[in-house]
C-alpha positions as CSV (number, residue, x, y, z in Angstrom):
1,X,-6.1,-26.0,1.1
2,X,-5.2,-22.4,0.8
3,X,-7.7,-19.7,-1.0
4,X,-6.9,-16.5,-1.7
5,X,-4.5,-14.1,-2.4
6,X,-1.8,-14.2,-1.2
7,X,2.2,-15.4,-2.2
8,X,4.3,-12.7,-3.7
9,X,2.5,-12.0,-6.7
10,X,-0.2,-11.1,-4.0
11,X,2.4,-8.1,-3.1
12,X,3.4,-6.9,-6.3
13,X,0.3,-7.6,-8.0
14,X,-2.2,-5.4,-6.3
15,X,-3.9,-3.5,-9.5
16,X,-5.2,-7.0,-10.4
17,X,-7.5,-7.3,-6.6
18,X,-10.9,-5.5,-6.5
19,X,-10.2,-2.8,-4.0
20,X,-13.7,-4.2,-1.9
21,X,-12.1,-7.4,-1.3
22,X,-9.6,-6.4,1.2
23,X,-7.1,-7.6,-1.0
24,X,-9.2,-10.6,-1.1
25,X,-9.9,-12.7,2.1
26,X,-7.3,-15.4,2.5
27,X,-8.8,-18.9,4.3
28,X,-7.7,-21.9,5.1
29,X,-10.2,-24.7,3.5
30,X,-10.8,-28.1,4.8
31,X,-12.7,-30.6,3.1
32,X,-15.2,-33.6,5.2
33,X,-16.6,-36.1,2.8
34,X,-20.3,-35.8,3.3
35,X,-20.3,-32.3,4.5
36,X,-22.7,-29.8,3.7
37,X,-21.1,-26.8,5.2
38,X,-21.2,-23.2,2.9
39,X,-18.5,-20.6,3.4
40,X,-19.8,-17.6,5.0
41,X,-20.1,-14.3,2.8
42,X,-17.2,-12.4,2.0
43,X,-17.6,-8.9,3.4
44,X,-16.6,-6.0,0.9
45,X,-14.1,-3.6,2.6
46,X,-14.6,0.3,1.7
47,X,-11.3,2.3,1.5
48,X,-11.5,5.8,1.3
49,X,-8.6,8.7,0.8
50,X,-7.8,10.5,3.3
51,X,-9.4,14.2,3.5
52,X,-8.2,16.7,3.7
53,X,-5.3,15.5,1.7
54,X,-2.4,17.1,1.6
55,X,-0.9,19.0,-1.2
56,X,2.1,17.4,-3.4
57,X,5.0,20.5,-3.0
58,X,7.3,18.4,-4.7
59,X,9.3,19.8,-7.8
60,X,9.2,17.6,-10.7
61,X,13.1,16.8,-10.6
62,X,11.8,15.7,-6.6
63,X,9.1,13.3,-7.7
64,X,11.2,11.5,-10.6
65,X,13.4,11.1,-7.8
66,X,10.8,9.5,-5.4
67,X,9.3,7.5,-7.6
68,X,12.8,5.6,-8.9
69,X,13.5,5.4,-5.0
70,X,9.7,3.6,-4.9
71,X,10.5,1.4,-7.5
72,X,13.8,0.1,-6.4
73,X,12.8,0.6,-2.1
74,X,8.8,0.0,-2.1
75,X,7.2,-1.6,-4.9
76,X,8.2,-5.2,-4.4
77,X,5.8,-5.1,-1.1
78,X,3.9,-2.0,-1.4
79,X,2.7,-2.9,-5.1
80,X,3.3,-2.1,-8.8
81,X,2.1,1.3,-9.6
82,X,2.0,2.0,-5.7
83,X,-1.3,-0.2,-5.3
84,X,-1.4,-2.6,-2.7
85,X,-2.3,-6.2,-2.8
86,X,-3.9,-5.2,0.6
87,X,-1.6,-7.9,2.4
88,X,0.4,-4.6,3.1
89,X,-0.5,-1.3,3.6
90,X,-1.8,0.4,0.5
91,X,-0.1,4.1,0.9
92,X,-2.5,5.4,-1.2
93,X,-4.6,5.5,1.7
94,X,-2.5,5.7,4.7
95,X,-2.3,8.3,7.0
96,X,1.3,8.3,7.7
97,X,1.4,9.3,4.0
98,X,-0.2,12.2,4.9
99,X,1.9,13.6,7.5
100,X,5.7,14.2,6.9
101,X,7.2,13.5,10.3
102,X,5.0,10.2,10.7
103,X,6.8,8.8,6.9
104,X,10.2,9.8,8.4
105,X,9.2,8.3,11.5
106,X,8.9,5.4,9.8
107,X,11.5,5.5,7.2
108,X,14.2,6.5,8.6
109,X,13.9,5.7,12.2
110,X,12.3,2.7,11.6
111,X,9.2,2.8,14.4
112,X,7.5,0.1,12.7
113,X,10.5,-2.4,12.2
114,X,8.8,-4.6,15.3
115,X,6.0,-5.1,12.7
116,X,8.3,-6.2,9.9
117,X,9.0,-2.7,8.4
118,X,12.7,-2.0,8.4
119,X,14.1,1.5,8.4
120,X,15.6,2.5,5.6
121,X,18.2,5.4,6.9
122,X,21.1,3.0,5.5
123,X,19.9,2.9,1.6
124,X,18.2,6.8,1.5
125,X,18.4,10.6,3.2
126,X,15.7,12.0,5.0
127,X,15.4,14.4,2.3
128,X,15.3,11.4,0.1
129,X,12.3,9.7,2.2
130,X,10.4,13.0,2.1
131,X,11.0,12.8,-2.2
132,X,9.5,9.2,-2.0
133,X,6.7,10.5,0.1
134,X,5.8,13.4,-2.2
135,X,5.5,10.8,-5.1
136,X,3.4,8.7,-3.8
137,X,0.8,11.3,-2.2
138,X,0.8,12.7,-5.8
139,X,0.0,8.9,-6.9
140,X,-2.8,8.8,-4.2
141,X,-4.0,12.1,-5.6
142,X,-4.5,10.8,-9.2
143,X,-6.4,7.7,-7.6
144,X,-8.7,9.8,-5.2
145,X,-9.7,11.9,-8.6
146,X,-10.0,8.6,-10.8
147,X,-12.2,7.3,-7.9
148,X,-14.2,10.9,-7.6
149,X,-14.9,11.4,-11.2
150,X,-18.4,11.1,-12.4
């Protein structure tokens, strides 16, 4: 039997997992009658920001911008509210969020697409990506002061 997180909701949905759960471990169960066996501990993963973090330059008229191309380009994988499910990369945390030419790297000339991320030079511009990257440092930034408030 599956356990875990994990289907699409697992994608979307990653406000709901505690952030020490590594998006919560996903097993595979099998059952012996007569066993006795005990799963092993789950070991609680620590994410921290990245620091220094960069500083959002963004207008506002930018970031609106970024953040409607996040929710029509990103969120279905990279999570509602631009928190991962931890099945995918949260960008909160990621350090290609933190350096321009790494995102457009990325985003528009699609160096990860052996690893399942596509490009997405057909749908935005550069200057586009770089919007969408402003928004969601300035999302990681209102998470790293949530998570360094008293």
């Amino acid at each position: 039997m599956a356990a875990g997180w994990g289907g699409a909701f697992g994608l979307a949905g990653g406000g709901l997992v505690d952030p020490s759960s590594n998006g919560g471990l996903r097993r595979v169960l099998v059952f012996r009658l007569g066993a006795t066996g005990a799963l092993p501990a789950l070991q609680a993963v620590e994410r921290t920001f990245p620091d220094p973090m960069p500083e959002v330059s963004a207008t506002p008229v930018v970031l609106a911008q970024g953040r409607a191309d996040y929710f029509t380009h990103c969120q279905v994988c990279h999570g509602n509210g631009v928190i991962s499910g931890s099945s995918i990369p949260d960008l909160r945390y990621s350090a290609v969020t933190m350096d321009p030419a790494a995102w457009r790297a990325v985003m528009i000339d699609g160096t990860l697409a052996q690893r399942g991320m596509i490009a997405f030079a057909e749908w935005m511009t550069p200057e586009q990506a770089e919007g969408l990257r402003q928004f969601v440092l300035s999302e990681a930034h209102v998470w790293k002061r949530q998570a360094e408030a008293p």
